[in-house]
C-alpha positions in Angstrom: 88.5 89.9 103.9 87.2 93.1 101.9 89.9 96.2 101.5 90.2 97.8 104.6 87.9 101.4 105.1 89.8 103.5 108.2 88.7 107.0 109.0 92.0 107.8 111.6 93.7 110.3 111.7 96.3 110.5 109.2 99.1 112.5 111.5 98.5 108.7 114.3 101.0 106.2 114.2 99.4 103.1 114.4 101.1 99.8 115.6 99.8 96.3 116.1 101.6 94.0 118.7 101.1 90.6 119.2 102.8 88.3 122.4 102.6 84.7 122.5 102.0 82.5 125.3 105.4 82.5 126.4 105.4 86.0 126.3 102.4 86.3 128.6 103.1 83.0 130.2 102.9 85.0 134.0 102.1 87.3 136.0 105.3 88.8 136.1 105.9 88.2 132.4 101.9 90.0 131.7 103.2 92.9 133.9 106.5 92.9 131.5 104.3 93.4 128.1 102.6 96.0 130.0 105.6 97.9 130.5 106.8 97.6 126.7 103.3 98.5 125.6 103.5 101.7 128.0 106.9 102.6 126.4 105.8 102.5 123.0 102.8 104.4 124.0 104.1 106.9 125.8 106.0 107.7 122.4 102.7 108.5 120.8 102.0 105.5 119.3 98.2 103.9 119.0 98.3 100.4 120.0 96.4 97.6 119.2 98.1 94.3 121.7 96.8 91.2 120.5 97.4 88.4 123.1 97.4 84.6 123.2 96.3 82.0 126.3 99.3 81.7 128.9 101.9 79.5 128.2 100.1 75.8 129.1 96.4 77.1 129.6 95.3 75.7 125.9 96.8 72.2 126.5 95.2 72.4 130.0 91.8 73.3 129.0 92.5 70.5 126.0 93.7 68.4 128.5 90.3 68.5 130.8 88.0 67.9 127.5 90.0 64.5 127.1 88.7 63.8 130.6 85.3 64.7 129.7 84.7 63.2 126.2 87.9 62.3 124.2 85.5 63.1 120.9 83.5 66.0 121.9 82.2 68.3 119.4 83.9 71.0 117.5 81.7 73.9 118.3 81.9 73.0 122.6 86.2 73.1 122.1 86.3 76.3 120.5 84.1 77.9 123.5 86.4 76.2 125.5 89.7 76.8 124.0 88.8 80.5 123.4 88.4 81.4 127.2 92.5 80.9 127.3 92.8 84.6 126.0 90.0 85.8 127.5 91.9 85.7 130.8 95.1 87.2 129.5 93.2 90.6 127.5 91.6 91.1 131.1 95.0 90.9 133.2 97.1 93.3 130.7 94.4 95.5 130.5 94.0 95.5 134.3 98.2 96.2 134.7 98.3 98.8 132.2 95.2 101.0 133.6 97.3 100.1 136.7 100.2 102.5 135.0 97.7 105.3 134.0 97.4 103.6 129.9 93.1 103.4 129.8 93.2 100.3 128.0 90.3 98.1 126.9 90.1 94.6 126.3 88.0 92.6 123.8 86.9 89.0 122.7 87.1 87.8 118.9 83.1 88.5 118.9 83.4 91.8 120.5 85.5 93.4 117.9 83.7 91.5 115.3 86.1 89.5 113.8 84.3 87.4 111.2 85.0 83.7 110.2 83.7 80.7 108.5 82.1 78.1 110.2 85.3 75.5 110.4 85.4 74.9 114.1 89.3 74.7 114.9 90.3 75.9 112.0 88.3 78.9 111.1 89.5 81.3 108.5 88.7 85.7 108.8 86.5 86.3 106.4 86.1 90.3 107.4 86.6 92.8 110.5 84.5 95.2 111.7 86.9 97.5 113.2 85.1 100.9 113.9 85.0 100.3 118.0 88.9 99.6 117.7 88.8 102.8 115.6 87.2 104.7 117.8 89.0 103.6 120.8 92.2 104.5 119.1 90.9 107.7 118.1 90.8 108.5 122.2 94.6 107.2 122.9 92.9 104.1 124.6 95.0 100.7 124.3 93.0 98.3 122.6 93.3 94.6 123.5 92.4 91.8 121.9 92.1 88.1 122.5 94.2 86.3 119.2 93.3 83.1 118.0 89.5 83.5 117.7 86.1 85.3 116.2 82.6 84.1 115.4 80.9 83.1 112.4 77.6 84.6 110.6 75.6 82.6 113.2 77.4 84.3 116.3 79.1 81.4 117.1 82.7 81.2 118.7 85.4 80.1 116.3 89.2 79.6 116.8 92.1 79.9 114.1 94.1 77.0 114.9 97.4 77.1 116.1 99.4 79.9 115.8 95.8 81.8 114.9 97.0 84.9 117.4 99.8 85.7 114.1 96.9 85.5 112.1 94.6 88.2 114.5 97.6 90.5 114.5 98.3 90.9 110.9 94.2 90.7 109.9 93.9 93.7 112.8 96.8 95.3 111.1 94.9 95.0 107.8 92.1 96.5 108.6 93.2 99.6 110.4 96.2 99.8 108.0 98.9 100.0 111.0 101.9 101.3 110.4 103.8 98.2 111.3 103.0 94.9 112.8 104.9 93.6 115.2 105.6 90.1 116.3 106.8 89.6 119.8 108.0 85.7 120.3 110.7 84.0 122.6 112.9 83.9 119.7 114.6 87.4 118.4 113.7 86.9 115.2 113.8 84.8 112.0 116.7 82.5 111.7 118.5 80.7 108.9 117.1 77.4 110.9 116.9 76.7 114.0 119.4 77.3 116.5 118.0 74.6 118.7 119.6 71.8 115.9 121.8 74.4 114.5 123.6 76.6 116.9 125.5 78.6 114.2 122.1 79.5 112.5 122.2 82.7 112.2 119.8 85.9 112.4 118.5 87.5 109.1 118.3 91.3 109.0 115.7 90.8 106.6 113.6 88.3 104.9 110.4 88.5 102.1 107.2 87.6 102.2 107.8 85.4 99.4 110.1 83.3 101.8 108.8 83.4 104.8 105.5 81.9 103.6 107.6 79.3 102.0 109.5 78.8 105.6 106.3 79.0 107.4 104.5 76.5 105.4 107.5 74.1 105.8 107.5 73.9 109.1 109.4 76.7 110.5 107.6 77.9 113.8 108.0 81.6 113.8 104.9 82.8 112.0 101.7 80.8 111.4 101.4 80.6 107.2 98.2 82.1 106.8 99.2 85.3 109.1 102.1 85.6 106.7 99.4 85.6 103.4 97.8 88.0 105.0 100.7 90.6 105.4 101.5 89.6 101.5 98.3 90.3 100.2 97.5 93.5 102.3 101.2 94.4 102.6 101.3 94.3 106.0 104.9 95.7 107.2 106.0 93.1 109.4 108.4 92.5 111.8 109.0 89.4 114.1 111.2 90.6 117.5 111.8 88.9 121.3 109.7 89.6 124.3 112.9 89.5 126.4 115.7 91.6 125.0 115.8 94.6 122.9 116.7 94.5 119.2 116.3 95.0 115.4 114.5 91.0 115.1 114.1 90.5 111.4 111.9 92.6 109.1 109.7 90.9 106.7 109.5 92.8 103.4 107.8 93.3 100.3 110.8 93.8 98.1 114.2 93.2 98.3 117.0 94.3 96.0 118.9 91.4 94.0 122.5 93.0 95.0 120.8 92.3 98.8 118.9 88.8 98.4 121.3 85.7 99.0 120.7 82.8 97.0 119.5 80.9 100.1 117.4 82.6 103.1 116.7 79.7 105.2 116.1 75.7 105.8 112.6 74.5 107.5 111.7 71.5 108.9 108.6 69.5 110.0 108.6 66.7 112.3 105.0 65.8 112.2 104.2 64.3 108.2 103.1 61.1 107.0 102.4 59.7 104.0 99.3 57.7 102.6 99.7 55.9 99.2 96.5 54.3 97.5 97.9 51.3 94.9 96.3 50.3 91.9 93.8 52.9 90.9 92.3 53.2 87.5 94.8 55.6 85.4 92.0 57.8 83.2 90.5 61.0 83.5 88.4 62.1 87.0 90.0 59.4 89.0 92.1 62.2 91.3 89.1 64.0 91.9 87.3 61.4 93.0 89.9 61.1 95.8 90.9 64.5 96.6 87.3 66.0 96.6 86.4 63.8 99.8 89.7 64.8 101.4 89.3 68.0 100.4 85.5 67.7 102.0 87.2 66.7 105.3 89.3 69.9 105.7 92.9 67.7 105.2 95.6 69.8 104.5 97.6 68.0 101.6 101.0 69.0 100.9 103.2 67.0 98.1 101.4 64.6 95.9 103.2 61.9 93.3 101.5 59.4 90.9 103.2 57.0 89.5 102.0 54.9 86.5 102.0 51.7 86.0 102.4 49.5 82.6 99.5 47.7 83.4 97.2 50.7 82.9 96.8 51.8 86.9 98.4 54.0 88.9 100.2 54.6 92.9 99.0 58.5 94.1 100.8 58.8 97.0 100.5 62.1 99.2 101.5 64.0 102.9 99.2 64.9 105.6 99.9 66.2 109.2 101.0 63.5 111.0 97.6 64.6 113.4 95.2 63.5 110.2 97.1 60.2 109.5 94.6 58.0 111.0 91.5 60.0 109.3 93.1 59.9 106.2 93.7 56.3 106.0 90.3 55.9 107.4 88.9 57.8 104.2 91.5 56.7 101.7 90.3 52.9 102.5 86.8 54.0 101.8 87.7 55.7 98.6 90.0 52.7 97.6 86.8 50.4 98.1 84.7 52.2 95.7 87.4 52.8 92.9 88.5 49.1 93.4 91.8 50.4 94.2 94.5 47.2 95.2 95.2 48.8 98.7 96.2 51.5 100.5 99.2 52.1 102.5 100.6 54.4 104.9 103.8 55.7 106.8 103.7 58.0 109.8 107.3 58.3 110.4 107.8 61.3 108.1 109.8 64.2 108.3 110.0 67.5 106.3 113.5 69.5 104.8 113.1 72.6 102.9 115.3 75.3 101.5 113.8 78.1 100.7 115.2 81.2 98.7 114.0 83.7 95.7 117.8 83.5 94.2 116.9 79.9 93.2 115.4 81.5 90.3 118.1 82.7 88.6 121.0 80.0 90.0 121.0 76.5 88.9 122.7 74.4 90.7 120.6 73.9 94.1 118.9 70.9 94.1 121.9 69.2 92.9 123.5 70.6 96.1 121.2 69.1 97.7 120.4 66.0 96.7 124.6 65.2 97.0 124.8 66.3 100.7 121.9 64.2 102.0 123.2 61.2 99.9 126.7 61.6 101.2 125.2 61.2 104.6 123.2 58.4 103.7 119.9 59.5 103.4 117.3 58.1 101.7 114.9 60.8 99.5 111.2 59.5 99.9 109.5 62.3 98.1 110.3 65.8 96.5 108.2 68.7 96.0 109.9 72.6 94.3 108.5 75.9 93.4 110.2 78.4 91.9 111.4 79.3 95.6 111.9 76.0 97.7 113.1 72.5 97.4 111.5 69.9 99.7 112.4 66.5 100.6 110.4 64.0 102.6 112.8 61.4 104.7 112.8 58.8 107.7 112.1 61.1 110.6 115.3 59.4 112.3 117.4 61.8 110.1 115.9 65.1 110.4 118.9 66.5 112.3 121.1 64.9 110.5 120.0 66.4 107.4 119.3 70.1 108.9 122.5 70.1 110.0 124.4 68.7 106.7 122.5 71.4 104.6 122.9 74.4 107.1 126.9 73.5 106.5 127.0 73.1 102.8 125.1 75.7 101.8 127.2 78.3 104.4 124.5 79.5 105.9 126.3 81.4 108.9 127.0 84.0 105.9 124.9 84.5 103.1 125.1 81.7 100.3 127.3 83.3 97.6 127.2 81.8 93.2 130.5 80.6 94.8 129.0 78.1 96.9 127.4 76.7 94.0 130.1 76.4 92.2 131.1 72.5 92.6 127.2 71.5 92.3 126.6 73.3 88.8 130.0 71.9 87.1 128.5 68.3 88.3 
């Protein structure tokens, strides 16, 4: 997306919200955003409210394609799966011109929001914001359906899941907003989830850095590619609850080191599997060869390992979403075939661990931490992946509690992780 060009007013206050299906999930609930959004403009703000379908409409209208054709084609879903917010803009608009707020709603395509040509899984390529603009120019409410654009052909797109985050902070982007706001059923980012964990606790604060990490992991609060956008345009962005009032967590730019804990957080992601091709040639080209036609399909890879063998091959084993398992083992056996490969093989019973925090790069002792905690509870380590930020693990699925849980307690994460707390690990 090209650097943002706004003409508003500099003396306007400009905020983007975004509410999730949940938070939009009813009538009652649609004419509860609509008293928020009347609050915060009644303060003087210019809004922006990007919306997703109601709770259950996308998995409906999903649901009704099966019946038609379990394989129908990409371009027909997204005009499908893109009417979900169409309905919502038009029934918040409609209760907040009911309270006196002129308010106007508007598709993807209305507002211009331009993608690429991956049906499903579209990515923003640019945002033509000057009717937004102008709208907010004469204190109108400007809604806008998340998830969705068109591409150069005029096509409808959608973002994938989670794609509303990703409307929100692109909107926010382009208009440079003040803030970006985040309205979810949860009040804000935890140290994991409460639902395993019920001692996770609330962070005040949390960076970009992070939270992409967290997000990309697995955690559920923000979609990844809405948090990359907020890094790279510095979005100020905060993530709070539709239901209750509060502070939610703020996701910043920069943090002081006297501030940062060691540790922000643990994510998790139920849905991995793993796909291992055997017996490949071990010389130069080889992992192009294999990754260029996964790459071709649009499969999101995430840790890779190659082992080599003495007898001059090599195993190059690798994680999909556990969605993609049966096309990438379709299109792994094909590769396999032409590279003379032994065999390929494949487990779909993978789960994702990952802590995640930017005092890992000044404090050894981590991994170690880790690694000792999940083998005192008996857990196997299948695969590991680090940055300079994160450690992940891949194990049994069965265990994924188990493990959250063990971590969440020996790295104290009800109060911030201390050098103290690493203490044991680093004389190991």
């Amino acid at each position: 997306m090209r650097a943002p060009v706004v003409s508003l007013a500099k003396n306007m206050f400009i905020a983007v919200e975004k509410y999730g299906g949940t938070s939009v999930g009813s009538v009652e609930r649609i004419n509860a955003v609509a008293d928020r959004v009347s609050a915060s403009h009644q303060k003087g703000e210019r809004l922006v409210v990007v919306v997703s379908a109601m709770a259950g409409e996308t998995n409906r209208l999903l649901g009704l394609a099966e019946e038609i054709d379990p394989e129908a084609q990409a371009r027909e879903m997204d005009v499908l799966v893109s009417t979900g917010e169409q309905v919502t803009i038009a029934l918040l608009s409609m209760a907040l011109n009911k309270r006196g707020i002129e308010a106007r709603s508007y598709t993807g395509g209305q507002v211009q929001i331009l993608t690429d040509n991956v049906h499903g899984k579209a990515r923003i390529l640019d945002i033509n914001a000057a009717r937004v603009r102008e709208d907010l120019e004469n204190n109108r409410v400007v809604v806008v359906a998340g998830f969705q654009g068109v591409d150069e052909e005029g096509n409808i797109t959608t973002l994938g899941r989670g794609g509303s985050d990703t409307t929100a902070v692109a909107m926010a982007a382009a208009l440079e907003a003040d803030e970006c706001r985040i309205f979810t059923d949860v009040d804000g980012v935890y140290t994991t989830d409460p639902r395993i964990v019920p001692e996770a606790r609330r962070l005040d604060q949390i960076t970009v850095e992070e939270m992409l990490e967290l997000a990309s992991q697995g955690a559920k609060v923000l979609q990844t590619r809405s948090v990359e956008f907020a890094g790279k345009y510095r979005v100020p962005l905060r993530v709070l609850s539709s239901f209750e009032d509060g502070p939610g967590t703020l996701i910043t730019h920069e943090v002081s080191d006297m501030e940062q804990p060691l540790i922000a957080g643990i994510a998790y992601n139920r849905d991995e599997a793993k796909v291992t091709i055997r017996g490949v040639p071990d010389q130069p080209g080889i992992a192009s060869r294999i990754f260029g036609p996964i790459s071709a399909a649009h499969l999101n890879i995430d840790m890779i390992i190659q082992n080599v063998a003495q007898d001059g091959t090599t195993d190059l084993t690798f994680t999909v979403n556990r969605n993609e398992y049966a096309q990438a083992m379709k299109l792994l056996n094909e590769i396999a075939q032409e590279l003379n490969a032994r065999d390929v093989v494949g487990d779909d019973t993978l789960a994702k661990i990952a802590i995640v925090g930017v005092g890992m790069r000044s404090h050894s002792g981590v991994a170690a931490k880790m690694f000792d905690t999940l083998a005192a509870e008996g857990i196997n380590i299948e695969l590991i992946s680090t940055s300079e930020i994160k450690i992940s693990v891949g194990v049994n699925d069965k265990y994924l509690e188990l493990a959250v849980r063990a971590l969440h307690k020996a790295f104290e994460l009800e109060g911030d992780v201390t050098e103290e707390t690493l203490t044991e690990a680093q004389e190991a």
